[in-house]
BASEZA-923474 format. One record per residue: residue number from 1; x, y, z of N, C-alpha, C, O in turn. Coordinates in Angstrom, 1 decimal, padded with zeros to 4 digits. Example, Ala and Ser with C-alpha at 12.3 -4.5 7.8 and 13.67 -1.06 7.14 Angstrom:
<atoms>
<1, <013.2, -005.7, 007.8>, <012.3, -004.5, 007.8>, <013.2, -003.3, 007.8>, <014.2, -003.3, 008.5>>
<2, <012.8, -002.2, 007.1>, <013.7, -001.1, 007.1>, <012.9, 000.0, 007.9>, <013.4, 001.1, 008.0>>
</atoms>
This chain:
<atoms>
<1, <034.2, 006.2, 026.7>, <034.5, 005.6, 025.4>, <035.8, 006.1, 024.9>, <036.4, 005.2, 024.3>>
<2, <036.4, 007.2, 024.9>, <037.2, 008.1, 024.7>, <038.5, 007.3, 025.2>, <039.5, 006.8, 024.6>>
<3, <038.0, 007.4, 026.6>, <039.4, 006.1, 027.7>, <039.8, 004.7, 026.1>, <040.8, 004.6, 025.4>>
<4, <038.9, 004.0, 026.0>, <039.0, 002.7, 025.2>, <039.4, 003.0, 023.9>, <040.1, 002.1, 023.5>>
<5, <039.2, 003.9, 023.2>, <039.8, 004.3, 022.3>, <041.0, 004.8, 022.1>, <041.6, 004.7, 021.0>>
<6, <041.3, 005.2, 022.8>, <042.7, 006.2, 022.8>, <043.3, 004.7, 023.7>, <044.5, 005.1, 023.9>>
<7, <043.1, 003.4, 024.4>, <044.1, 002.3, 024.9>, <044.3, 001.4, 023.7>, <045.1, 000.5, 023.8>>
<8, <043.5, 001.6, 022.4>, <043.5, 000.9, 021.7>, <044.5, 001.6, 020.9>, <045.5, 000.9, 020.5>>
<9, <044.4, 003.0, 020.4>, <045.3, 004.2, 019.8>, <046.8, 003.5, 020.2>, <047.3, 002.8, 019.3>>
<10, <047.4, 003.6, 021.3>, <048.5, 003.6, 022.3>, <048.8, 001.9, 021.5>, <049.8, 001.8, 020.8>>
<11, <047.8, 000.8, 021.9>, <048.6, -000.3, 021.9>, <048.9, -000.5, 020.2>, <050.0, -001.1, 019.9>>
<12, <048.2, -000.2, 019.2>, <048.5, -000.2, 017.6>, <050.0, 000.8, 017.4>, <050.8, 000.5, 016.5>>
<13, <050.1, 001.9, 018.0>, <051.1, 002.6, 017.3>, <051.9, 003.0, 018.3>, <052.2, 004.2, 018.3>>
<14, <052.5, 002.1, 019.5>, <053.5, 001.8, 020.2>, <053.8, 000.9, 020.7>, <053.0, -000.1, 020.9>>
<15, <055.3, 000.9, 021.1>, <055.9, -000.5, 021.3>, <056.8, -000.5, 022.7>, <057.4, 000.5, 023.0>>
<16, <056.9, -001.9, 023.6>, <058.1, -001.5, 024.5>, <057.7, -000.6, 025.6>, <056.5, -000.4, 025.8>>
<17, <058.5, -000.1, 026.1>, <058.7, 000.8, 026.9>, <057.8, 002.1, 027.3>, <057.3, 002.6, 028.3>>
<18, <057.8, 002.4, 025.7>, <056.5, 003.7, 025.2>, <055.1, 003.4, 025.3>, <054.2, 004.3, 025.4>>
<19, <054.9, 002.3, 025.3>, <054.0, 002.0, 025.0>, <053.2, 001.8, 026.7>, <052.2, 002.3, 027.3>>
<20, <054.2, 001.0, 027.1>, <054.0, 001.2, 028.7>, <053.7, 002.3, 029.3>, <052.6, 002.4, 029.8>>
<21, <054.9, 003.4, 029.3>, <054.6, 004.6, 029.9>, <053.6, 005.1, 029.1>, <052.9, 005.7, 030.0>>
<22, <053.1, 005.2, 028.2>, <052.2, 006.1, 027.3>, <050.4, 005.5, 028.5>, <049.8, 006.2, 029.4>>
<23, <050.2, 004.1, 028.2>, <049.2, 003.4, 028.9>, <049.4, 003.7, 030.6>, <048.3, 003.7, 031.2>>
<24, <050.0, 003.8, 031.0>, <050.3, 004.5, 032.2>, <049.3, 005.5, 032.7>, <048.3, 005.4, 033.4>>
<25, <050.0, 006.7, 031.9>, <049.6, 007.8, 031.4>, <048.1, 007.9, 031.3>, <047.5, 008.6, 032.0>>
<26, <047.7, 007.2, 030.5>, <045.9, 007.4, 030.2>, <045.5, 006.7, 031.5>, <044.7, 007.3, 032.4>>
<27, <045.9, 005.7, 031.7>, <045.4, 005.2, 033.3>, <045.0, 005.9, 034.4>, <044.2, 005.8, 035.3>>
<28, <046.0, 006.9, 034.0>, <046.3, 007.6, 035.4>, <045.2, 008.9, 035.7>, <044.5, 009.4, 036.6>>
<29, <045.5, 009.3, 034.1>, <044.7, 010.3, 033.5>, <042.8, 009.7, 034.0>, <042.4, 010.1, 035.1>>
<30, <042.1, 009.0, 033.5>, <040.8, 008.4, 033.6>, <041.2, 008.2, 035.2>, <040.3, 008.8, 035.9>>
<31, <042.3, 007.7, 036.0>, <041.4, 007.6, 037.5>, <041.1, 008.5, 038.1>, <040.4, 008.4, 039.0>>
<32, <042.0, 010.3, 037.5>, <041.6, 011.1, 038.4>, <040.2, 012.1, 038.0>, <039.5, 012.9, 038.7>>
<33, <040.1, 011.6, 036.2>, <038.7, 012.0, 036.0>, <038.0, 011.0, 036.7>, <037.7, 011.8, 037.5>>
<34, <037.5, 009.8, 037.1>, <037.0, 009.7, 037.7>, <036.7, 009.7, 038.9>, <035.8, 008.9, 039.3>>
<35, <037.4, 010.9, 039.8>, <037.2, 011.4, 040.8>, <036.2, 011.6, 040.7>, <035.4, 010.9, 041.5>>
<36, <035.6, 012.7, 039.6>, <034.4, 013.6, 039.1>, <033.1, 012.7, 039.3>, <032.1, 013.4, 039.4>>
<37, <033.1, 011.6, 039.4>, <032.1, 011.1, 039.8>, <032.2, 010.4, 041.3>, <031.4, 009.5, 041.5>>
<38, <032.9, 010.6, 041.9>, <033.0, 010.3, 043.5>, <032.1, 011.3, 043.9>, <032.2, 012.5, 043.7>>
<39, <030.8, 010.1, 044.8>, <030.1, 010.8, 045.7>, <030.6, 011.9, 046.2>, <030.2, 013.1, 046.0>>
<40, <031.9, 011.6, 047.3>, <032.1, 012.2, 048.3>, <033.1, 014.0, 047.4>, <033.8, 014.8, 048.1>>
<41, <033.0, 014.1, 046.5>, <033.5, 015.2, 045.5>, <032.0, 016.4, 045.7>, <030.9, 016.0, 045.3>>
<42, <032.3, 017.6, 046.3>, <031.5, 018.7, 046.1>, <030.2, 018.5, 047.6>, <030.2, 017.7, 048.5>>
<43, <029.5, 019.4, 047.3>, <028.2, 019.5, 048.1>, <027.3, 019.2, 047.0>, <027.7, 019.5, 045.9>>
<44, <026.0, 018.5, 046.9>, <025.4, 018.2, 046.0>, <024.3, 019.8, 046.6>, <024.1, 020.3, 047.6>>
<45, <023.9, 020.1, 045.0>, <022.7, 021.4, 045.3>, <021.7, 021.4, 045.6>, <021.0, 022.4, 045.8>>
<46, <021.2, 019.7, 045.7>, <020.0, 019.6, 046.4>, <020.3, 018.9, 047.9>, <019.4, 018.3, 048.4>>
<47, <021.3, 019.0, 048.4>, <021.3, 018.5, 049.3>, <021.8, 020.1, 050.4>, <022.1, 020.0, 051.6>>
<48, <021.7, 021.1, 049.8>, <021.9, 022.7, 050.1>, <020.5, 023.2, 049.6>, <020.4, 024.4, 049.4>>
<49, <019.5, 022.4, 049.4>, <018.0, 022.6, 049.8>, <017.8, 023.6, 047.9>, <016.7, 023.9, 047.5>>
<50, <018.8, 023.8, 047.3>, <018.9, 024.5, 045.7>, <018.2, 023.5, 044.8>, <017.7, 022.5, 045.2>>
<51, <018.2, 023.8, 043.9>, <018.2, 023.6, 042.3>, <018.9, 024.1, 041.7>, <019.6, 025.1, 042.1>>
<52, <019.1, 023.5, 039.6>, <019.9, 024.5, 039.1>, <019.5, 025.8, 039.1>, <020.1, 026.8, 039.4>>
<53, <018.1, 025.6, 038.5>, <017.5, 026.7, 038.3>, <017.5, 028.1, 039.5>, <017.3, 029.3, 039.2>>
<54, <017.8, 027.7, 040.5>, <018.1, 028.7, 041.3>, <019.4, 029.4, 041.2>, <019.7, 030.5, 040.8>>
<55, <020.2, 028.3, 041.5>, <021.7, 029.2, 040.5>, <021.8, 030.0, 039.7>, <022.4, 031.1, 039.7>>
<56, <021.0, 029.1, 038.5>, <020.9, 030.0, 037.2>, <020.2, 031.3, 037.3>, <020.6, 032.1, 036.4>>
<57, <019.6, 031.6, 037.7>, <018.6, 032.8, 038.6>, <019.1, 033.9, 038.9>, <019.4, 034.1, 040.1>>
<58, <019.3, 034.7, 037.9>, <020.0, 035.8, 038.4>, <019.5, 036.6, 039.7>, <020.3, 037.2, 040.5>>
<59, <018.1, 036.5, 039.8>, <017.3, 036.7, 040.8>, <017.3, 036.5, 042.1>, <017.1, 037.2, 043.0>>
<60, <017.7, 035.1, 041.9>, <018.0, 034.6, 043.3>, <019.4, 034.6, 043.4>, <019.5, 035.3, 044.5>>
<61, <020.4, 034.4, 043.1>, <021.8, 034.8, 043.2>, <021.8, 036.7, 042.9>, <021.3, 037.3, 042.0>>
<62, <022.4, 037.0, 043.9>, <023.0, 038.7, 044.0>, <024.6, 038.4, 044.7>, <025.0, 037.4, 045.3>>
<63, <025.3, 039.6, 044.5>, <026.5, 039.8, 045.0>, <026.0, 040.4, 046.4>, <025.1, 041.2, 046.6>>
<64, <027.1, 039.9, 047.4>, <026.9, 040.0, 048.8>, <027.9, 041.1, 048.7>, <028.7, 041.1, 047.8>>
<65, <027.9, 042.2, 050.2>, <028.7, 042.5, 050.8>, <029.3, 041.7, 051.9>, <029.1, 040.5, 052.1>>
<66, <030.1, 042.4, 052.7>, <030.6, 041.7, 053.8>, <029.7, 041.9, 054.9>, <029.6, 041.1, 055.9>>
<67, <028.7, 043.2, 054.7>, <027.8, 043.1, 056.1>, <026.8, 042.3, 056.0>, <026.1, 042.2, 057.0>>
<68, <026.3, 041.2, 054.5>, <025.8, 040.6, 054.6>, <026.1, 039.1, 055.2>, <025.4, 038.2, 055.4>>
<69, <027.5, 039.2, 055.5>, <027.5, 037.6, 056.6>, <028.0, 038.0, 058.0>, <028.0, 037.1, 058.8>>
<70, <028.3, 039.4, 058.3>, <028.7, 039.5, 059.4>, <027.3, 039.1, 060.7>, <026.1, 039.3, 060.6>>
<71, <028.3, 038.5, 062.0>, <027.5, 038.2, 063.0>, <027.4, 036.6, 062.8>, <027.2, 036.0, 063.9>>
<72, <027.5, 035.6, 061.4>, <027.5, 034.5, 061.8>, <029.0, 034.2, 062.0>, <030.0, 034.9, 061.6>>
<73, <028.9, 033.3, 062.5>, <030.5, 032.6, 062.8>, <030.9, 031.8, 061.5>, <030.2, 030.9, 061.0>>
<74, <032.4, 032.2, 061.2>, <033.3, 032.0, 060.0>, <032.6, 029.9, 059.6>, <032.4, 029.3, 058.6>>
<75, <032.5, 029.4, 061.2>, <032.2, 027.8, 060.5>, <031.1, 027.6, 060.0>, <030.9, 026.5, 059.4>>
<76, <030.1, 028.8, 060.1>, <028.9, 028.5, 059.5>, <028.6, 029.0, 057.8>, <027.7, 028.8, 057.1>>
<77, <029.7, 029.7, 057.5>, <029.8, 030.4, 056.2>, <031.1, 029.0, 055.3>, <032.3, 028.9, 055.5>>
<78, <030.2, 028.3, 054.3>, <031.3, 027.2, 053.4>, <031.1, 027.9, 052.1>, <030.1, 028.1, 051.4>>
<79, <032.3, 028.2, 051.8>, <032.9, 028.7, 050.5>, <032.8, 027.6, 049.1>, <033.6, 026.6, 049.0>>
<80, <031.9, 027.7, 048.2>, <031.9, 026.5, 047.3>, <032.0, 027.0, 045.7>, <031.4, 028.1, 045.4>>
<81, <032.6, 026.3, 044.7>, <032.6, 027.4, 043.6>, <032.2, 025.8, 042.5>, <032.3, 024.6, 042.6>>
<82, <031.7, 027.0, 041.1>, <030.7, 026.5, 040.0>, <032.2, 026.6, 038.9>, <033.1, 027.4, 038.7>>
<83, <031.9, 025.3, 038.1>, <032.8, 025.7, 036.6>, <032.1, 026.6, 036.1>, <031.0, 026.4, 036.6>>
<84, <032.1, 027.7, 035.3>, <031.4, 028.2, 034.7>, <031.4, 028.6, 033.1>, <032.2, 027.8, 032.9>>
<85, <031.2, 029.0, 032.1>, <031.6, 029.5, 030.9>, <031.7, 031.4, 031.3>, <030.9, 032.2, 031.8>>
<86, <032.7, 031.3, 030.9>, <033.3, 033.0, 030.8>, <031.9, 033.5, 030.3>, <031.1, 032.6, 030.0>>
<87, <031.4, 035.0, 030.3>, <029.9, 034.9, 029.7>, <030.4, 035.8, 028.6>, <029.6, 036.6, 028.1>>
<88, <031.3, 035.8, 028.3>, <031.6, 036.4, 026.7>, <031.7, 034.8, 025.6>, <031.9, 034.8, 024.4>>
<89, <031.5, 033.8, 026.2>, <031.9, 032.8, 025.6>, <031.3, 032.3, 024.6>, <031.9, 031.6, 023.9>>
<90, <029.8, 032.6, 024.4>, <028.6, 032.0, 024.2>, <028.0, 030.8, 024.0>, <027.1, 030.4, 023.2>>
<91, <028.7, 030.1, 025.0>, <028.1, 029.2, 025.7>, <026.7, 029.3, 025.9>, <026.1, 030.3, 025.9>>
<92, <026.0, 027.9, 026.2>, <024.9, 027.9, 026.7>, <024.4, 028.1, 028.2>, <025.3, 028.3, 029.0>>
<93, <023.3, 028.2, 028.6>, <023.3, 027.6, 030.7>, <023.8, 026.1, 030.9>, <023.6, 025.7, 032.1>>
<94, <024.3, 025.3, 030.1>, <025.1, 024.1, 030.6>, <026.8, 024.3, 030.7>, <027.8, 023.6, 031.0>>
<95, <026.6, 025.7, 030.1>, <028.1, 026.0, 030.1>, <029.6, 025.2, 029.5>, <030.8, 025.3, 029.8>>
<96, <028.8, 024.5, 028.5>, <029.5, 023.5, 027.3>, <029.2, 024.0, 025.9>, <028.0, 024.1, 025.5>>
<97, <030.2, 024.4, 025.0>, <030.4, 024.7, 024.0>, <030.6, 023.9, 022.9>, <031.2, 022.9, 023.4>>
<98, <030.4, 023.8, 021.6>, <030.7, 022.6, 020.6>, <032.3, 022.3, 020.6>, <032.9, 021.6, 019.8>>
<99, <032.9, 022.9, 021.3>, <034.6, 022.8, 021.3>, <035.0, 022.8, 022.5>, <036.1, 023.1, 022.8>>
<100, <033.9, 022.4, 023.5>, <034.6, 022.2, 024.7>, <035.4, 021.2, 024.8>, <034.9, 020.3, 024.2>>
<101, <036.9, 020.7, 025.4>, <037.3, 020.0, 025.7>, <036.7, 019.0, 026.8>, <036.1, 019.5, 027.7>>
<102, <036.9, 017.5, 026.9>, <036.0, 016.6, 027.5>, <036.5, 016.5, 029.4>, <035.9, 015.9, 030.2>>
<103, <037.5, 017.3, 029.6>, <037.7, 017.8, 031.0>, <036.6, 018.7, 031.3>, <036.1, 018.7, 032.4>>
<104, <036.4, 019.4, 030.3>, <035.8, 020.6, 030.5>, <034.6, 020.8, 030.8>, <034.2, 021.6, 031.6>>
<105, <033.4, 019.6, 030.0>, <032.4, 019.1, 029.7>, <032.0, 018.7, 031.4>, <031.1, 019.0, 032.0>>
<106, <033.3, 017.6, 031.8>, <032.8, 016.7, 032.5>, <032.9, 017.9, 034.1>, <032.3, 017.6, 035.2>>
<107, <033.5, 018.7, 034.1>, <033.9, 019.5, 035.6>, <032.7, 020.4, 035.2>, <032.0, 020.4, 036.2>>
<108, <032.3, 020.9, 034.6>, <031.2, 021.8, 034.0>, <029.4, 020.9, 034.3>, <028.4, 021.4, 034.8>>
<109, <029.7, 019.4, 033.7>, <028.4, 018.5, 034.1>, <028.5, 018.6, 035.7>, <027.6, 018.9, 036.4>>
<110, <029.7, 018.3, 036.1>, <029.8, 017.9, 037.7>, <029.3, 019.6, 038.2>, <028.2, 019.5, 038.8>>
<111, <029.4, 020.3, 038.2>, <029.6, 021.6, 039.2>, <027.4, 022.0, 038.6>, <026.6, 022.7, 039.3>>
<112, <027.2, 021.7, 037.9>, <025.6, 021.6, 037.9>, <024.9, 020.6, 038.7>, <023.6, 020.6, 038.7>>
<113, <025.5, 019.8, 039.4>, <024.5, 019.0, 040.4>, <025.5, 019.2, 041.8>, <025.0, 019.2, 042.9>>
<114, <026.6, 019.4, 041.6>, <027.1, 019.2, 043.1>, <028.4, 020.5, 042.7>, <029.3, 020.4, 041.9>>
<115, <028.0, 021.9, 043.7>, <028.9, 022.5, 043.9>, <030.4, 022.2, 044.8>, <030.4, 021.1, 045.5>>
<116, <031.2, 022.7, 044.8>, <032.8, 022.0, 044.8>, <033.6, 022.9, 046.1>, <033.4, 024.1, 046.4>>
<117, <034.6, 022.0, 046.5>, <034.6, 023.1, 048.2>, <036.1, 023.2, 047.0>, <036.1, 022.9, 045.8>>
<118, <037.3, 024.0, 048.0>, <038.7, 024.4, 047.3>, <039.2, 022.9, 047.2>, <039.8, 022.5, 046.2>>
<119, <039.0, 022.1, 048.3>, <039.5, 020.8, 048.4>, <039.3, 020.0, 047.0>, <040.1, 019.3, 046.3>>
<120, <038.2, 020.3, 047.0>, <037.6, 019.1, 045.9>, <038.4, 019.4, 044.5>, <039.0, 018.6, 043.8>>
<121, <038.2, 020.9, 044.4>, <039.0, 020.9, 042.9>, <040.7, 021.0, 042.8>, <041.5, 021.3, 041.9>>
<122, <041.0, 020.6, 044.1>, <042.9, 020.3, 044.6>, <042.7, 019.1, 043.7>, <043.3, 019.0, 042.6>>
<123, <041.7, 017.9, 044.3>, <041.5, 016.6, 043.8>, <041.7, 016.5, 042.3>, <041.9, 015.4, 041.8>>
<124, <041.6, 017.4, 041.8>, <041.5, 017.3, 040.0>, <042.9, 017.6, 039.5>, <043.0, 017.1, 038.4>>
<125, <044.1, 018.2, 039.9>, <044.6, 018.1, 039.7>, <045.6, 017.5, 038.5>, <044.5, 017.8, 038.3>>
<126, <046.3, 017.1, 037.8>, <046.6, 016.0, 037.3>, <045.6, 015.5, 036.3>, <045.9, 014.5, 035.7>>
<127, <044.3, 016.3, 036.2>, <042.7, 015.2, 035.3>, <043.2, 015.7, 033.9>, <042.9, 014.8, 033.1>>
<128, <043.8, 016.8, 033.2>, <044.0, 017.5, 032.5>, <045.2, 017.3, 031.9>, <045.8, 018.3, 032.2>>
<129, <046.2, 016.5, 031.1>, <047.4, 016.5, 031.3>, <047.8, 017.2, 029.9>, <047.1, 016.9, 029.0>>
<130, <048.8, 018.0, 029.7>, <049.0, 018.5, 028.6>, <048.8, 019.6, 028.5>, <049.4, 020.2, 027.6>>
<131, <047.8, 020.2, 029.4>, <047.0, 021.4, 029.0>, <047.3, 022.6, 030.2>, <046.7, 023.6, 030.4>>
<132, <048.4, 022.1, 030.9>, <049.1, 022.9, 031.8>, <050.2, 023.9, 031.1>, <050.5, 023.6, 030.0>>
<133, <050.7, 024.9, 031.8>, <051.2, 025.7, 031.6>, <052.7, 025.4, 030.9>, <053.5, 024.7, 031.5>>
<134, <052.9, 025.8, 029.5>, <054.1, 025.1, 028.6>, <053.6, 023.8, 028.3>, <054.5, 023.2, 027.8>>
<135, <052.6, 023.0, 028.2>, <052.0, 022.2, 027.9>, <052.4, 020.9, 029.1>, <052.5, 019.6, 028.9>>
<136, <052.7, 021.6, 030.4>, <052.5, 020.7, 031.7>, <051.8, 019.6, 031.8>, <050.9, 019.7, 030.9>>
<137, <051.8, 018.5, 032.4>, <050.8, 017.0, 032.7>, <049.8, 018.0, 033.8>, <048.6, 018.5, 033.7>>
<138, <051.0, 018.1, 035.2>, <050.5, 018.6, 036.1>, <050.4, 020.3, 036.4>, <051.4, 021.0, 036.2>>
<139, <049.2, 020.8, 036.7>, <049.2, 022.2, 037.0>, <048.2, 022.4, 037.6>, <047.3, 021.5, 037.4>>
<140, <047.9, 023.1, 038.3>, <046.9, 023.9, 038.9>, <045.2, 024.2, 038.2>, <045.0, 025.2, 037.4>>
<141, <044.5, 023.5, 038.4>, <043.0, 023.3, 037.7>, <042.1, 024.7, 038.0>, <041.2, 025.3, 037.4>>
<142, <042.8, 024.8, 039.4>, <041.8, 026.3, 040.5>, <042.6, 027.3, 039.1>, <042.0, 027.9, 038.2>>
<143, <043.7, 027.2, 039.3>, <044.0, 028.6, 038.3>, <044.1, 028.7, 036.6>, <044.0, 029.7, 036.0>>
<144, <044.3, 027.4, 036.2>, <044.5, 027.2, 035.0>, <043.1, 027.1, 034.3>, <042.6, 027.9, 033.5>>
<145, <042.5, 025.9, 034.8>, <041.3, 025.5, 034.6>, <041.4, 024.3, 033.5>, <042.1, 023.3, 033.7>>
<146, <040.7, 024.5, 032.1>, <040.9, 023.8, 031.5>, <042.3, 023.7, 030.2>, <042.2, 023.1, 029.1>>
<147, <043.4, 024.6, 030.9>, <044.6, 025.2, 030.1>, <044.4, 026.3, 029.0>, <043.3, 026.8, 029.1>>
<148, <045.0, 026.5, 028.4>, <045.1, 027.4, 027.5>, <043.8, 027.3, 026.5>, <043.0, 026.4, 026.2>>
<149, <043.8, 028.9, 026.3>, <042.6, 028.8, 026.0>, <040.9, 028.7, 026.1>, <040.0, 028.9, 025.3>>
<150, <040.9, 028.1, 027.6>, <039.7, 027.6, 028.2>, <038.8, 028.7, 028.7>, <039.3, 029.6, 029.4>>
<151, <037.3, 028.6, 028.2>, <036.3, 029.7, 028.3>, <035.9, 029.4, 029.4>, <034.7, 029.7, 029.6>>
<152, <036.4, 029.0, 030.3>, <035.7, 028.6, 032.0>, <036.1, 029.9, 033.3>, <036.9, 030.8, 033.1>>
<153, <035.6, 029.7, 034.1>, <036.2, 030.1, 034.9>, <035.5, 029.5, 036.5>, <034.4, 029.0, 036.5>>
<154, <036.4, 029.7, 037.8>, <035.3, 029.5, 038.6>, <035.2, 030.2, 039.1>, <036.0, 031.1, 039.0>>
<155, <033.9, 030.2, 040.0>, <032.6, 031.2, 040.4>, <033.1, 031.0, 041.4>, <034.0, 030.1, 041.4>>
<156, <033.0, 032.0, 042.8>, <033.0, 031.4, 044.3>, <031.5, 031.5, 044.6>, <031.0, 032.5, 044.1>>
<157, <030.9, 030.8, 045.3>, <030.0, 031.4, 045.8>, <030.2, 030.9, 048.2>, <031.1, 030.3, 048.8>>
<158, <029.2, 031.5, 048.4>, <029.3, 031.6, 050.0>, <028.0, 030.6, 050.1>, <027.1, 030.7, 049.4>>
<159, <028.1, 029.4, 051.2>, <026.4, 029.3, 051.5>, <026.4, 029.5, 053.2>, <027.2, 028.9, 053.9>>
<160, <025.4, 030.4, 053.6>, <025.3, 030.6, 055.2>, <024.5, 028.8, 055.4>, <023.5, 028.3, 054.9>>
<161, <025.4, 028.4, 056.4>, <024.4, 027.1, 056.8>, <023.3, 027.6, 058.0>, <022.5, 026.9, 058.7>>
<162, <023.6, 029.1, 058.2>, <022.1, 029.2, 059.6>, <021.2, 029.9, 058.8>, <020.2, 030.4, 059.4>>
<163, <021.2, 030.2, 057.0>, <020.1, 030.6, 056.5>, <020.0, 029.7, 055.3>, <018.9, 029.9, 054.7>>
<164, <020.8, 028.8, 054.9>, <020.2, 028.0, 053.8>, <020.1, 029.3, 052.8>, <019.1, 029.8, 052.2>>
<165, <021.5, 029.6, 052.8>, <021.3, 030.8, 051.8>, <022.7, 030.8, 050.6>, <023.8, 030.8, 051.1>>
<166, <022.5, 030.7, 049.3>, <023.8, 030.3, 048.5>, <023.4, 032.3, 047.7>, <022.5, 032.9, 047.2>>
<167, <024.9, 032.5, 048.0>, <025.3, 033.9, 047.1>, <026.1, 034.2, 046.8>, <026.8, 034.5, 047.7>>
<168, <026.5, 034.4, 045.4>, <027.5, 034.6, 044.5>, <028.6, 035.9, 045.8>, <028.2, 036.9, 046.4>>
<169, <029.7, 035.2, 045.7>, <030.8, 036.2, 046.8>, <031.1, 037.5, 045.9>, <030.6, 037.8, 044.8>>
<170, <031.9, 038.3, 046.6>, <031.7, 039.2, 046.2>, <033.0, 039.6, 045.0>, <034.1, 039.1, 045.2>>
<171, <032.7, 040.5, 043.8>, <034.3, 040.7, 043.1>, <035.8, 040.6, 043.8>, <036.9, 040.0, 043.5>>
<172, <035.5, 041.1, 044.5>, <036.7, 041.3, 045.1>, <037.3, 039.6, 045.9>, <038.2, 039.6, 046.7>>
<173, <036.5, 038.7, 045.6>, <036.7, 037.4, 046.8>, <036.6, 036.5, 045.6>, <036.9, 035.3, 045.8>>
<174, <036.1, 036.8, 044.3>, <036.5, 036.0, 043.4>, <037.8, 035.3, 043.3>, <038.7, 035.9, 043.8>>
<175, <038.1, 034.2, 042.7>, <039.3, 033.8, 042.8>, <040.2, 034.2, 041.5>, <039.8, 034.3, 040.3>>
<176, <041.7, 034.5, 041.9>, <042.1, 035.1, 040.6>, <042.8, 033.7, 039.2>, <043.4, 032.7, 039.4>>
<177, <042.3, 034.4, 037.9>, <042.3, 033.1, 037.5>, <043.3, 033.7, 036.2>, <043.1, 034.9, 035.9>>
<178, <044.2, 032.8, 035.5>, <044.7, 033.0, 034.5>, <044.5, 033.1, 033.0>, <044.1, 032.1, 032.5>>
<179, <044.6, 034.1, 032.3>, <044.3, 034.0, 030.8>, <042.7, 033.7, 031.2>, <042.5, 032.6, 030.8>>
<180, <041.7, 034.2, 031.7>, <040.3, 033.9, 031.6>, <039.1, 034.3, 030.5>, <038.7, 035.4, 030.4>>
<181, <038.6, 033.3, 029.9>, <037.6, 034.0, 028.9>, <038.9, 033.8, 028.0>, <038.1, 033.4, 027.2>>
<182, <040.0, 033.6, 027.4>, <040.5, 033.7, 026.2>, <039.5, 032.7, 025.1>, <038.8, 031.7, 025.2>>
<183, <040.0, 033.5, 023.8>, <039.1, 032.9, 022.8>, <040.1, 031.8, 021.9>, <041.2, 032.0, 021.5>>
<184, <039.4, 030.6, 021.7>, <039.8, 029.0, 021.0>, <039.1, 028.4, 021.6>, <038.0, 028.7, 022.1>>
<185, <040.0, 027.0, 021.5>, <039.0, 026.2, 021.5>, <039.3, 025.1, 023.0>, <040.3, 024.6, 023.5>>
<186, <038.2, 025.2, 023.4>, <038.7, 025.3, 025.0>, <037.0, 024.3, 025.6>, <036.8, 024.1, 026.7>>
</atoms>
C-alpha cells in the first residue's frame, strides 16, 4: 500500500523530468523489496526440518565451538543468518518495534520463515534507499542493515546437513556489523 501511495505522493507534487526520475526510483525501490518474497530467497525453516519456536529456544539454539563441526566436510556445514532485534532493543520475538522502519519489518517477517544464505541478503541490496551511509541509495544491507540507527542485527547461524542440526555460530564468526543496537528510530 505504501508503494501506491507514495506513486500517487510523486505524481501530485512533481513535474517533468523529476518526476520521472523520482517514479523510477520507487519502482526500483518495490522491485528489489520484492525480492523478499521470491521463493527461491533463503532456506525456508521448515524445510531444515525447524520451527520458529525452535529458533526462538534458547534451549535448543547454544553457541558451538569449532570441535563441534569438526570431521564433517566444509559442503555439509551451510552458513545461514536471522534479521534480528539488537536484544537491548525491546523489541518483541517478532523482532519488530512500533518504529520499525517498513524494510525492516519486511527482512525481519522474511528471516522468521525462511533463514537467508550471504547470497540472499547481497540480493537486497539497493531495498533500502536513503538509509545508507551519508544518506546513500545504495550500501551494504549485511553491514548497514536497516541504516542509521537500526536495532537489527544479523545472526549467523551454521546448519550441519548430516545432523539436521541449526546452531547459533560462534562470537567470534558473528558477522561484524556497524553502529549495532544504536538507539532511534529504526
Amino acid at each position: 500500500m505504501t508503494y501506491i501511495k507514495n506513486l500517487k505522493y510523486i505524481v501530485n507534487n512533481f513535474n517533468g523530468e523529476k518526476a520521472i526520475d523520482k517514479l523510477k526510483e520507487e519502482t526500483a525501490k518495490e522491485l528489489i523489496l520484492d525480492a523478499l518474497d521470491d521463493e527461491d530467497l533463503g532456506i525456508s525453516i521448515e524445510s531444515l526440518g525447524l520451527t520458529l519456536e525452535d529458533i526462538n529456544d534458547n534451549k535448543y539454539m547454544y553457541n558451538i565451538d569449532s570441535k563441534d563441526i569438526e570431521g564433517f566436510a566444509k559442503d555439509k556445514i551451510i552458513d545461514l543468518y536471522r534479521y534480528v532485534a539488537y536484544h537491548t532493543s525491546g523489541y518483541g520475538s517478532d523482532n519488530v518495534g512500533k518504529n520499525s522502519r517498513g524494510f525492516c519489518k519486511r527482512v525481519a517477517k522474511r528471516t522468521n520463515t525462511s533463514l537467508m544464505r550471504y547470497q540472499d541478503i547481497l540480493r537486497l541490496n539497493g531495498s533500502n534507499p536513503g538509509f545508507g551511509q551519508g544518506g546513500s541509495n545504495l550500501y551494504s544491507v549485511f553491514l548497514y542493515r536497516g541504516g542509521v540507527n537500526c536495532k537489527h542485527i544479523w545472526v549467523k547461524y551454521r546448519f550441519n546437513q548430516t545432523t539436521n542440526k541449526l546452531v547459533e555460530a560462534p562470537k567470534s564468526d558473528q558477522p561484524k556489523q556497524i553502529d549495532k543496537g544504536d538507539v532511534g528510530n529504526a
